[in-house]
C-alpha positions in Angstrom: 112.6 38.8 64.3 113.4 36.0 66.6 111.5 34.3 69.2 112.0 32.3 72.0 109.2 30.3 73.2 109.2 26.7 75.2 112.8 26.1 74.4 112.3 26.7 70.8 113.4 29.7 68.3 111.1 30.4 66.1 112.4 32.9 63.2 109.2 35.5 61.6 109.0 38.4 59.4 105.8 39.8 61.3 106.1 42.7 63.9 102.5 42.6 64.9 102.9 40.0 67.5 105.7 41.8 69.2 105.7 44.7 71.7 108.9 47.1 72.0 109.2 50.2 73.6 112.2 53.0 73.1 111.5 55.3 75.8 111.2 59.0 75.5 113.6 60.3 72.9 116.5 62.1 74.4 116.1 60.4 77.3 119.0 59.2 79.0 118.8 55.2 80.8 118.2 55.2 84.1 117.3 58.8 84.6 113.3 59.3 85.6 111.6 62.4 83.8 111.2 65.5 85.7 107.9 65.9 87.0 106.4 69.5 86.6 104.1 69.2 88.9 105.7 68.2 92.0 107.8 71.7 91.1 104.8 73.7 90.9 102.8 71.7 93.5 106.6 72.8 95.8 106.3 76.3 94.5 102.7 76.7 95.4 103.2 75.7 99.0 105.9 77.8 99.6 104.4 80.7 98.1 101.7 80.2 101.0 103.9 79.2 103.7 106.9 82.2 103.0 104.7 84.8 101.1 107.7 87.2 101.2 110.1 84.8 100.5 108.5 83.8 97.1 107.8 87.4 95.8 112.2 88.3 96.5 112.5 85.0 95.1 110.4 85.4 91.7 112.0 88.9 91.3 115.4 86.8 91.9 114.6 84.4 89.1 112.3 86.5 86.8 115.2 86.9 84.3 115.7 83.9 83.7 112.3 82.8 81.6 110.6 85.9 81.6 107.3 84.9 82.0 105.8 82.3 85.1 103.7 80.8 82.4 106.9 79.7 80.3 108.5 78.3 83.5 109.9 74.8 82.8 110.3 72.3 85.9 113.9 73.6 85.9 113.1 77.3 86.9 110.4 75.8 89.2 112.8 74.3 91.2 115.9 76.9 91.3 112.7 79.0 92.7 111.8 76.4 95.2 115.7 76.0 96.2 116.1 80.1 96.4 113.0 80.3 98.7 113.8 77.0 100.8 117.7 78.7 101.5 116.3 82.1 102.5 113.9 80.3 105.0 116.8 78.6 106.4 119.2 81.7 106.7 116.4 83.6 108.2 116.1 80.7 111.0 119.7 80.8 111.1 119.6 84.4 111.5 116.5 84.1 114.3 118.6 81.6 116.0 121.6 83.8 116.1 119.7 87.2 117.2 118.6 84.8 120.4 121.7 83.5 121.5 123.2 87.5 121.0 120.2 88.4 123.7 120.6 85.9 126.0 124.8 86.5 125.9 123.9 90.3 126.4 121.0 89.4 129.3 124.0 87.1 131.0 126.6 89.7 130.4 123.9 92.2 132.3 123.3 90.1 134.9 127.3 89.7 135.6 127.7 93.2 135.4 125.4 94.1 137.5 126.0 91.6 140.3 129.8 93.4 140.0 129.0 97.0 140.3 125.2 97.0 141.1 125.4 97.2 144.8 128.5 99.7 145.1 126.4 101.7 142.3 122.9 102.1 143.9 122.2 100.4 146.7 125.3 101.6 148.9 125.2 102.8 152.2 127.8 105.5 153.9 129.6 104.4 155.7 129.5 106.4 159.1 131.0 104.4 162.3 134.3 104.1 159.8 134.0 107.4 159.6 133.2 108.0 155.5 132.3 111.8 154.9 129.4 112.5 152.3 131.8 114.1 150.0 133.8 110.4 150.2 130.9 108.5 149.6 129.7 110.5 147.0 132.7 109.9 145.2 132.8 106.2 145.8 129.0 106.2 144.4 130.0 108.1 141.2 133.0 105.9 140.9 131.3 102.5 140.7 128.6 104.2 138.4 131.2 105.3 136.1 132.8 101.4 135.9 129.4 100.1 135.4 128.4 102.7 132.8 132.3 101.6 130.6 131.6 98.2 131.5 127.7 98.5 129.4 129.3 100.2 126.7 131.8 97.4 125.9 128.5 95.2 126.3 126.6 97.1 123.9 129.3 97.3 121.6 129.6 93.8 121.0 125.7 92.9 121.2 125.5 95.6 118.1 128.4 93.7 116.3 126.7 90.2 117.0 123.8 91.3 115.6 125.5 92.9 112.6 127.3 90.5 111.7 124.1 87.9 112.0 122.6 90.2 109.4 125.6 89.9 107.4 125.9 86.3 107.1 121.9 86.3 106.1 122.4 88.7 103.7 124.9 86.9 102.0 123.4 83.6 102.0 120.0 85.5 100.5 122.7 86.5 97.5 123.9 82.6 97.2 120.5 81.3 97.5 119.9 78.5 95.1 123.5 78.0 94.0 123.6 77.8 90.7 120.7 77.6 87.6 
């Protein structure tokens, strides 16, 4: 072994003096070690803050190890990343629902300042000379317009809201990307 010490090498045959470390066998340089229990410590608060979230989640990943027990830091956090992307497609999905209901309430609102008045609040009119029968007709016909103008509002409020329930279902089947 050789030592260097105040500008001097100094050849020995004794190791006792020296101190050397190799690390962790298998373990590659500059890579840290996985710590199991910032996994668990993640999996545990999850499992309180999204209590559904985790039990789709376990069932998700239950294959995998079989039991929680044998879990290695690995499975501990593909479950964490499985639960953290459902959270975020069901606020994704939240946030889609609302801006589908307020569309709808504005769509209403338009619709309603269109044909509202003709609809129900319409008066006959007599000094032009408008017969009941006319009136009645004119009523009934703005109804009708208002009533095919709600149905092509309905229709795409339902397929806005279908289609937000699409997209979170399929990001609940990619959650966690890959093991």
């Amino acid at each position: 072994m050789i030592i260097i010490s105040e500008n001097e090498l100094i050849h020995t045959d004794s190791f006792s003096d020296v101190i050397e470390h190799h690390g962790v066998k298998g373990m590659k340089w500059g890579q840290r070690m996985k710590r199991w229990g910032s996994a668990y410590g993640g999996m545990v608060k999850r499992r309180l803050r999204h209590p559904m979230l985790y039990d789709v989640a376990r069932r998700k990943t239950r294959g995998m190890t079989g039991s929680p027990l044998s879990a290695g830091s690995r499975h501990m956090e593909y479950t964490n990343r499985v639960i953290d992307d459902m959270a975020k497609a069901n606020k994704q999905y939240k946030k889609d629902r609302k801006d589908a209901v307020g569309r709808h309430s504005d769509g209403d609102d338009k619709l309603f300042k269109k044909y509202g008045h003709d609809a129900f609040f319409s008066k006959r009119d007599k000094k032009g000379g408008e017969s009941r029968q006319d009136y009645r007709v004119r009523k009934g016909e703005a109804q009708k317009k208002l009533a095919n103008a709600y149905v092509g509002l309905n229709t795409r409020y339902k397929n806005d809201i279908n289609k937000a329930k699409a997209a979170r279902a399929k990001a609940f089947v990619n959650a966690g990307g890959k093991f």
